[in-house]
C-alpha positions, 0 to 999 in steps of 0.5 A: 293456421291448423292444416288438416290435412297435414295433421291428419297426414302426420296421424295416419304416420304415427299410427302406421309407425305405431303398428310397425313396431308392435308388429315387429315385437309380435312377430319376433317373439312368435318366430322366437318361440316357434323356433325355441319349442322345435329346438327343445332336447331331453337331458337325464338331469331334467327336473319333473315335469320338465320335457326339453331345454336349450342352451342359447347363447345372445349377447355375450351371455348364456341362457339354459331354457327349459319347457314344462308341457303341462306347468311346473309343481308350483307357481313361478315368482316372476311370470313373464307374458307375452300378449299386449305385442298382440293386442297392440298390434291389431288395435293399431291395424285396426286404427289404420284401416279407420284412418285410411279405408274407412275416412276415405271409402270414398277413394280407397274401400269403395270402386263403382267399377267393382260393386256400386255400394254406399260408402256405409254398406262397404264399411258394414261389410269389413267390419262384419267379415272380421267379426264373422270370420273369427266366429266361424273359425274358432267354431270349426277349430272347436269341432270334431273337424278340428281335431285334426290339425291338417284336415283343419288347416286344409279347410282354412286354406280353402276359406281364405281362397274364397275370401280372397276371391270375395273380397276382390269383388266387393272393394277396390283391389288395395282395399281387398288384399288389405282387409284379406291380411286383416281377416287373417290377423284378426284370427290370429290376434283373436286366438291370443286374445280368448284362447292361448291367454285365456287357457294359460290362466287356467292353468296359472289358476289350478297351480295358485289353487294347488290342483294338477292342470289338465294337458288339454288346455296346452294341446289347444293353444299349442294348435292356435299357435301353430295356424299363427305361425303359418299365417304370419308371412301372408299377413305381412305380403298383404299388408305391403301390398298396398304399396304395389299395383302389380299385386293388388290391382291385377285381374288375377289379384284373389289368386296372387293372393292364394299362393301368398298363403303357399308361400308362407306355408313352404317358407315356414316348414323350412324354418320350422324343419331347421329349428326342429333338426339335430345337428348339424340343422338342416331344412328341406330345400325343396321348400325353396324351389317351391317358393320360387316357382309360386313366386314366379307364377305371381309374377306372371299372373301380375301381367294381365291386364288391370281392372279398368284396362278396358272400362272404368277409366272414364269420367265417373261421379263425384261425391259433394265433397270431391265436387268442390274441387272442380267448382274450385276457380284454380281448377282448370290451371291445377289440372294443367299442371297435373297432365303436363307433369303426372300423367305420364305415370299415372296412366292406364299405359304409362310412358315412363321406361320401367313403370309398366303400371300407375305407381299404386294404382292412382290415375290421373287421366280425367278432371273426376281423377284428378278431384278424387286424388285432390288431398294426396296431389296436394300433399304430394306435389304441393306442400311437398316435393315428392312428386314428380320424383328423381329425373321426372321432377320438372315441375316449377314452384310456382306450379306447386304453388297453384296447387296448393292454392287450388287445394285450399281454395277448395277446402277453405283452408 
């Protein structure tokens, strides 16, 4: 017998390792040749049109790499491009925001504690932000306001702050700092997609065709590249946000997030400025005690209180299909169980030395918890071991086995 739940749990492993590995091949090409076009050096014997080179040395094997600003005089045999790392990488995000926020709104997108929304509406709202955002990024970037690259950058900044603070009071926090990493890549990915691609065809095209291309089409993908790169670290936080409560759940979550973007931009001037040096290469380490004293201020606004410290933590309504597993005949032995074993963690004030909030945020304090989070107790603490964990484990098999009988009497499985 199918269990859909495990299958759809090994689909949603897939995927997420499916955009972990794109991501890595992204990221490490982006970082590459950020740190290849800062490192370039003029030399006499350059050939025309050629504007810097390096010597790299990797893997027992030299490698003399040179930079045309505009393009060579004439077309290359082999071109190598460097796209489907993006392109992978947000369509696999996007099928995990499907799996998880979208399939299961009802737990992970849609809080009635934070704005009381069908699941449909909450779901139009994510996709029409990353839609949206682009659009009105690439406008301002397409404007005499964009012209200047620090101006620009600064209003970018100021967007993804309220962004920040919107998002965090529409969906649940994981869900918020979620979809603000994937507003963020969404831009990234689009500037790949329908500019620095589409810009070097151009200029593919106008050497096939035997014209001089116009400099204008570098300067632009040159810019886009550049936000990419800054943006990257942020993006990376907020997609391993969801693993961490102290992160997403406190009441300053939208502000955690704005200096997750300081932090990013003082990590990669480092880097950039110590690529971009002569030798001996040297950064400017201000930038490091910069990114500390951001940190720390993360750290302590992750102190204050939680959303639902003070509301939300009683019963709440059910959907039909949460419904079931109260109705369920093992509902009252499973709910047993998950007190006497779970709910030392999963707490507004949990119990257990060195938890100081519910591990990811789940809750299992009242009957309407325990329902909602049925499919992740079963996964977790009936089909598996996983929980409760280590020294905390004091759970019998025959209680796991109540579990998944109550889970599948529920389900019909």
């Amino acid at each position: 017998m199918l269990d859909t739940a495990i299958l759809w749990s090994w689909a949603e492993f897939a995927v997420r390792w499916l955009h972990v590995i794109t991501g890595i091949a992204w990221i490490g090409s982006s970082f590459y040749f950020i740190a290849l076009d800062l490192g370039l050096r003029k030399a006499p014997d350059m050939p025309h049109g050629a504007t810097g080179e390096e010597w790299q040395v990797h893997g027992g094997g030299f490698y003399h790499v040179q930079k045309y600003m505009v393009a060579p005089d004439r077309m290359p045999e082999h071109l190598v491009w460097f796209k489907w790392e993006s392109y992978a990488t947000w369509l696999s995000g996007f099928a995990m925001l499907v799996l998880v926020y979208y399939l299961g709104a009802d737990l992970f997108l849609v809080d009635p504690t934070v704005l009381n929304m069908p699941i449909w509406l909450g779901i139009l709202i994510s996709l029409a932000s990353l839609t949206i955002g682009w659009l009105a990024y690439d406008r301002i970037c397409k404007s005499k306001f964009g012209d200047d690259n620090t101006r620009l950058m600064l209003l970018l900044y100021v967007i993804l702050v309220v962004m920040a603070w919107g998002y965090t009071h529409i969906f649940t926090g994981r869900a918020a700092l979620l979809h603000l990493g994937a507003f963020t890549a969404t831009i990234m990915t689009a500037n790949v997609f329908f500019i620095i691609i589409p810009n070097q065809k151009i200029v593919v095209d106008d050497l096939k065709a035997g014209r001089v291309p116009d400099a204008k089409y570098g300067k632009i993908a040159k810019q886009r590249s550049t936000h990419n790169n800054y943006l990257t670290l942020p993006v990376l936080f907020l997609m391993l946000s969801n693993h961490y409560p102290l992160a997403f759940a406190s009441k300053w979550n939208w502000l955690i997030a704005s200096l997750v973007f300081l932090m990013g931009v003082t990590i990669r001037h480092y880097f950039n400025t110590l690529h971009a040096s002569e030798y001996p290469k040297k950064g400017p380490k201000w930038t490091w005690a910069a990114t500390v004293l951001l940190f720390l201020a993360i750290v302590w606004l992750s102190m204050a209180p939680l959303y639902g410290d003070d509301e939300g933590w009683e019963e709440t309504a059910l959907t039909p299909s949460q419904q079931r597993f109260v109705e369920s005949e093992h509902f009252a032995d499973a709910f047993d169980i998950v007190q006497g074993n779970c709910s030392m963690c999963h707490t507004p004030e949990p119990g257990w030395p060195g938890i100081v909030v519910p591990p990811r945020g789940v809750k299992l304090v009242t009957e309407s918890d325990v329902a909602r989070h049925a499919e992740q107790i079963y996964l977790q603490a009936g089909v598996t071991h996983a929980m409760p964990p280590g020294s905390a484990n004091m759970m019998e098999p025959a209680d796991r086995m109540v579990l998944v009988a109550w889970y599948r009497a529920a389900t019909g499985g």
